[in-house]
N, CA, C and O of each residue as an XYZ file, in Angstrom:
200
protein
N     107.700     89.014    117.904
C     106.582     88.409    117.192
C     105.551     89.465    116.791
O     104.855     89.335    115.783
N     105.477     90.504    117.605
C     104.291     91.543    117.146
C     104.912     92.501    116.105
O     104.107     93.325    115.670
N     106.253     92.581    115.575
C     106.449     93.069    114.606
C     106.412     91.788    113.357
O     106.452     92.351    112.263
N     106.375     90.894    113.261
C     106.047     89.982    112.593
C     104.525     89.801    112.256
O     103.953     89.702    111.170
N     104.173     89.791    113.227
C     101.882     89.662    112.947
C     101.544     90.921    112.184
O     100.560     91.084    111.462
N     103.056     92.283    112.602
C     101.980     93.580    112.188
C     102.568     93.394    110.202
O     101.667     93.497    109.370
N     103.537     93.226    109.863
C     103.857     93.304    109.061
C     102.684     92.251    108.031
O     102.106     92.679    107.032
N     102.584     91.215    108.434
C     101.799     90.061    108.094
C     100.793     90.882    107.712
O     100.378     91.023    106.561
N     100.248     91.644    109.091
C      98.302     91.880    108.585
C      98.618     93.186    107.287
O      97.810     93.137    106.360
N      99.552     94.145    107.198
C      99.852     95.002    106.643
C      99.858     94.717    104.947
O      99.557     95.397    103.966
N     100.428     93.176    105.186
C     100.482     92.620    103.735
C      99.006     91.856    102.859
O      98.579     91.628    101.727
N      98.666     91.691    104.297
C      96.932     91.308    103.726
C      96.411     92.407    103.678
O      96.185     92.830    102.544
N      96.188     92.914    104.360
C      95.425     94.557    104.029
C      95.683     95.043    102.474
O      94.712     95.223    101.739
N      97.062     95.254    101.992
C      97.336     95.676    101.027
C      97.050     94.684     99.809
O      96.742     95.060     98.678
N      97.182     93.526    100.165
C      96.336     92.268     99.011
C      94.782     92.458     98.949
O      94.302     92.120     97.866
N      94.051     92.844     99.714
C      92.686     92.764     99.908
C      92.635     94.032     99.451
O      91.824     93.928     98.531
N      92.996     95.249     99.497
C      92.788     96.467     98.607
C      93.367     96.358     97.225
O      92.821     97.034     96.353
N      94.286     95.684     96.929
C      94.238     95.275     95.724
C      92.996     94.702     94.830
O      92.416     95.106     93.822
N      92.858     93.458     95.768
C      91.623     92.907     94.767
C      90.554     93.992     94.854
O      90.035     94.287     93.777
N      90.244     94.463     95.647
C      89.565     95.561     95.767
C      89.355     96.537     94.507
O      88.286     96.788     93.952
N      90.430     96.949     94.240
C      90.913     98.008     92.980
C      90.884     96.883     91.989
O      90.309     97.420     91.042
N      91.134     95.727     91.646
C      90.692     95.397     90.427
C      89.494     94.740     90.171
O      89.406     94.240     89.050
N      88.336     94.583     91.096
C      86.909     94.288     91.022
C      86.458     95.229     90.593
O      85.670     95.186     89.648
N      86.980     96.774     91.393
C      86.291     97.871     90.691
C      86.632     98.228     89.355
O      85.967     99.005     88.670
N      87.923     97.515     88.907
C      88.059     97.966     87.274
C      87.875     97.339     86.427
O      88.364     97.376     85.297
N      86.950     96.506     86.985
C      86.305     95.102     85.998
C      86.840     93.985     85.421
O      86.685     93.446     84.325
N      87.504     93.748     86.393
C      88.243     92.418     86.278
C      87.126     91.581     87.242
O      86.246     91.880     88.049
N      87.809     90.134     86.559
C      86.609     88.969     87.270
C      87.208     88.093     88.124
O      86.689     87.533     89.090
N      88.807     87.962     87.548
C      89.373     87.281     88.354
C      90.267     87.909     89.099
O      90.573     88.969     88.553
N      91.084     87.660     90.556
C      91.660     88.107     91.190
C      93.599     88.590     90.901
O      94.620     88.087     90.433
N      93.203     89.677     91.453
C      95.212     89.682     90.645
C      95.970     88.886     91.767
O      97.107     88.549     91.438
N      95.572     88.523     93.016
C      96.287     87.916     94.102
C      96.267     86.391     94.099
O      95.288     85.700     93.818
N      97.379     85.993     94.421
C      97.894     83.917     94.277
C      96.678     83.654     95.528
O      96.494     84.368     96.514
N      96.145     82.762     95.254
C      94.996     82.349     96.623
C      96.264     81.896     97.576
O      96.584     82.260     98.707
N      96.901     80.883     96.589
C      97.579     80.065     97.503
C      98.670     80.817     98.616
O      98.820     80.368     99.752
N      99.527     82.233     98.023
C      99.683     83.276     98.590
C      98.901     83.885     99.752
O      99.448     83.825    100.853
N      97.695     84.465     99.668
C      96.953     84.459    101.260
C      96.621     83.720    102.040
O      96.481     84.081    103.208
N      96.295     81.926    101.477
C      96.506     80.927    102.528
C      97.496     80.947    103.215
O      97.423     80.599    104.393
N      98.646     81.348    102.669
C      99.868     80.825    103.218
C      99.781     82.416    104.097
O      99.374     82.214    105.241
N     100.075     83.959    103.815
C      99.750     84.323    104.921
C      99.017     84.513    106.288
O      99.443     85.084    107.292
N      97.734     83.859    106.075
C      96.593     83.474    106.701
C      97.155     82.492    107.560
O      96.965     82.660    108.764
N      97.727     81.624    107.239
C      98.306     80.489    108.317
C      99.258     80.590    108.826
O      99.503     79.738    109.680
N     100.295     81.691    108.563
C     101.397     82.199    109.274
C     101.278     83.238    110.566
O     101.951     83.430    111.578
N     100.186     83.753    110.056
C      99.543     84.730    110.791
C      98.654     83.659    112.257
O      98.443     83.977    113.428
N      98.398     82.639    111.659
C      97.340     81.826    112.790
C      98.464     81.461    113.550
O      98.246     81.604    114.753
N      99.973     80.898    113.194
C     100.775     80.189    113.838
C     101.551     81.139    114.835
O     101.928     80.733    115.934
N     101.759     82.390    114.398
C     102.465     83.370    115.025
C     101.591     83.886    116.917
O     101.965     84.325    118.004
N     100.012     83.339    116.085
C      99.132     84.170    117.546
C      98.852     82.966    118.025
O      97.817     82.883    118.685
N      99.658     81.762    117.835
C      99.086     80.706    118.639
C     100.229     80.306    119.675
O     100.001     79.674    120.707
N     101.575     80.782    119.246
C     102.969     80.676    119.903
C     103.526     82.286    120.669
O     104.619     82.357    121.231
């Protein structure tokens, strides 16, 4: 499971520096699916709850 959570946070990290890099290049809206980090966000909650 802890190679599963690390991979998880690895993939948010790299989504969140994304949007990152396109706020700074003047974009308004996000290049990342919301519904995409919900869904890692809650995989990630289910993994540290089991």
């Amino acid at each position: 499971m802890n190679i599963a959570l690390r991979k998880l946070a690895l993939l948010e990290k790299s989504l969140g520096e994304r949007e990152e890099m396109a706020k700074l290049g003047g974009y308004v809206t996000s290049p990342v699916d919301v519904e995409l980090r919900t869904k890692i966000t809650k995989l990630m909650e289910q993994i540290k709850i089991n």
